[in-house]
N, C-alpha and C positions, 0 to 999 in steps of 0.2 A: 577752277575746275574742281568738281569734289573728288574727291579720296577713291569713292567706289566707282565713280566714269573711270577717272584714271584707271583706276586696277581692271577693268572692263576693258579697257582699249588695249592697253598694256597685253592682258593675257592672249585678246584678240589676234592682236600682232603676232605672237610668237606661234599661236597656233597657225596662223594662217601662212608664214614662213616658213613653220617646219612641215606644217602635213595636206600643205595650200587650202584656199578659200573654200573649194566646193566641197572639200571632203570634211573640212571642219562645221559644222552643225550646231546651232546653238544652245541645243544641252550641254553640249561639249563646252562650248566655252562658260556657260554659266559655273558649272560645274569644277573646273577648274580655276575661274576667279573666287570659289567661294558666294556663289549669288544666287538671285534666283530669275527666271525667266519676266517675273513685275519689275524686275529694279533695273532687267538691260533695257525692258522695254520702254523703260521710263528716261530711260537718257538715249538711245538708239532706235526712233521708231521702227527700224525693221532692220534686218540684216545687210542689206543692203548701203543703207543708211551707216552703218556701223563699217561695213566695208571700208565706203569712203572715206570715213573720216580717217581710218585705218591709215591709208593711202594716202590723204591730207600731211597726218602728221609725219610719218614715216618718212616721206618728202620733205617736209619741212624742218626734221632736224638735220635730215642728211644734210641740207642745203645750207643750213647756218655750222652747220658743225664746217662744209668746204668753205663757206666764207670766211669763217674766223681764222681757219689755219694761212690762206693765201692773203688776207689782211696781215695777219701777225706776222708773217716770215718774209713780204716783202712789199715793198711801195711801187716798186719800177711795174706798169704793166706787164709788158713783153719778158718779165721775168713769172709775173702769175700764171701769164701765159704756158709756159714753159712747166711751172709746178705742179699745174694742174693734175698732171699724170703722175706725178710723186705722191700727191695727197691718196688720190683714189690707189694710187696700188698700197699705201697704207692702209687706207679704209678695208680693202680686198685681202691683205694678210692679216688683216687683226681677226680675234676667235671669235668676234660676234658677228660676223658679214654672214648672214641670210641671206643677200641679194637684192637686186632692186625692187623694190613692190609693182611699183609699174611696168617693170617688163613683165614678170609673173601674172598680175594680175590681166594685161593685154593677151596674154594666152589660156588664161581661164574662161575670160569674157571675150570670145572674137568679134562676135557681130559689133559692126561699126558702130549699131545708135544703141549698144546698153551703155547706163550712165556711168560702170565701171569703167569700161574701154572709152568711152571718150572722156576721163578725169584720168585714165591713163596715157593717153596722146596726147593731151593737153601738157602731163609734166613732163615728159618727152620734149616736146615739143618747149617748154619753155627752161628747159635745161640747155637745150641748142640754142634757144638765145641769149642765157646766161653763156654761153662762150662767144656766140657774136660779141656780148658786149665785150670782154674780155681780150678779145682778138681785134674791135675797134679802136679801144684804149691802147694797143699796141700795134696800133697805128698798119694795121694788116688791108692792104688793099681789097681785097674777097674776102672777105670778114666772116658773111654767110658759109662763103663755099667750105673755108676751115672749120668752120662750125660744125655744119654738116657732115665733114669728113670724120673730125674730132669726138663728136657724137657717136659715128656708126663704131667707131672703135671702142668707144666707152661700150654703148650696150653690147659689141659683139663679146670683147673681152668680160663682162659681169657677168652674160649669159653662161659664159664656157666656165667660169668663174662658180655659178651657182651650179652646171652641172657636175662639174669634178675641181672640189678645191685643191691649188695649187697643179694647175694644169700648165702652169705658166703663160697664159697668154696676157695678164695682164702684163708680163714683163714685156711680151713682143709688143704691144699695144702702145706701150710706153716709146718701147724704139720707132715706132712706125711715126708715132705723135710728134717726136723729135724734129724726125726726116721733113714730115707737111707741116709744122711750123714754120723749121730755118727756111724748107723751101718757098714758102707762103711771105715770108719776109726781105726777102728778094725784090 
């Protein structure tokens, strides 16, 4: 990836984290990467375009940065299981939590068929099976159903989470995760 896509996506991000998508405008962010509106347009055919991939990568490091930590810190399923809610409430107290791009995003973009909103259900959506599988390997008879449960607490707590830092719900969130796991493993 070149140097000035990077610093394009890069700047992208943060704009669109701190003052959200629709309000940020791509003078704005040219302007702020140092660039010009031929060079975004030369790696990002449209704003749009640049959204996504916005939201691509955004998700994508979240997702390997929880992988690495629940790879590294244990092997036992049913204990990743368990972690899961320790990592994100780290993620959620460290000073660079922004918030999820895809819930944000699914609230800038409602209508079901913009390609924002459906590249935002989709990682929703494949974030709860990232915990199916999780909760399968730990041998969880309703593997989904925790899933799903596990999920709504995630985005409820990041939501509450992006609107007033240290609201403490990710901690209830954590305790809630506790209660439907042991129970789930029953």
């Amino acid at each position: 990836m070149s140097v000035l896509r990077e610093k394009i996506l890069s700047t992208a991000t943060d704009l669109f984290q701190t003052r959200g998508i629709n309000s940020t405008g791509v003078d704005t962010i040219v302007a702020e990467a140092g660039t010009t509106k031929m060079t975004l347009y030369k790696y990002f055919r449209t704003k749009e375009e640049l959204i996504l991939e916005v939201l691509r990568k955004s998700q994508s490091d979240f997702q390997s940065w929880l992988d690495h930590k629940l790879s590294t810190n244990s092997k036992i399923p049913a204990d990743k299981l368990q972690q899961l809610f320790d990592f994100i409430e780290e993620w959620v107290s460290s000073p660079n939590f922004l918030g999820m791009g895809f819930i944000k995003a699914s609230a800038e973009f409602p209508n079901e068929l913009n390609p924002i909103h459906q590249l935002s259900s989709e990682q929703s959506k494949n974030f709860r099976l990232y915990i199916t599988q999780l909760a399968h390997e730990a041998n969880i008879t309703n593997a989904e159903g925790l899933a799903l449960q596990l999920s709504l607490l995630f985005e409820g707590a990041v939501q509450a989470e992006q609107m007033k830092r240290g609201s403490g719900a990710i901690k209830y969130a954590k305790q809630a995760a506790k209660i439907l796991i042991d129970g789930a493993r029953r």
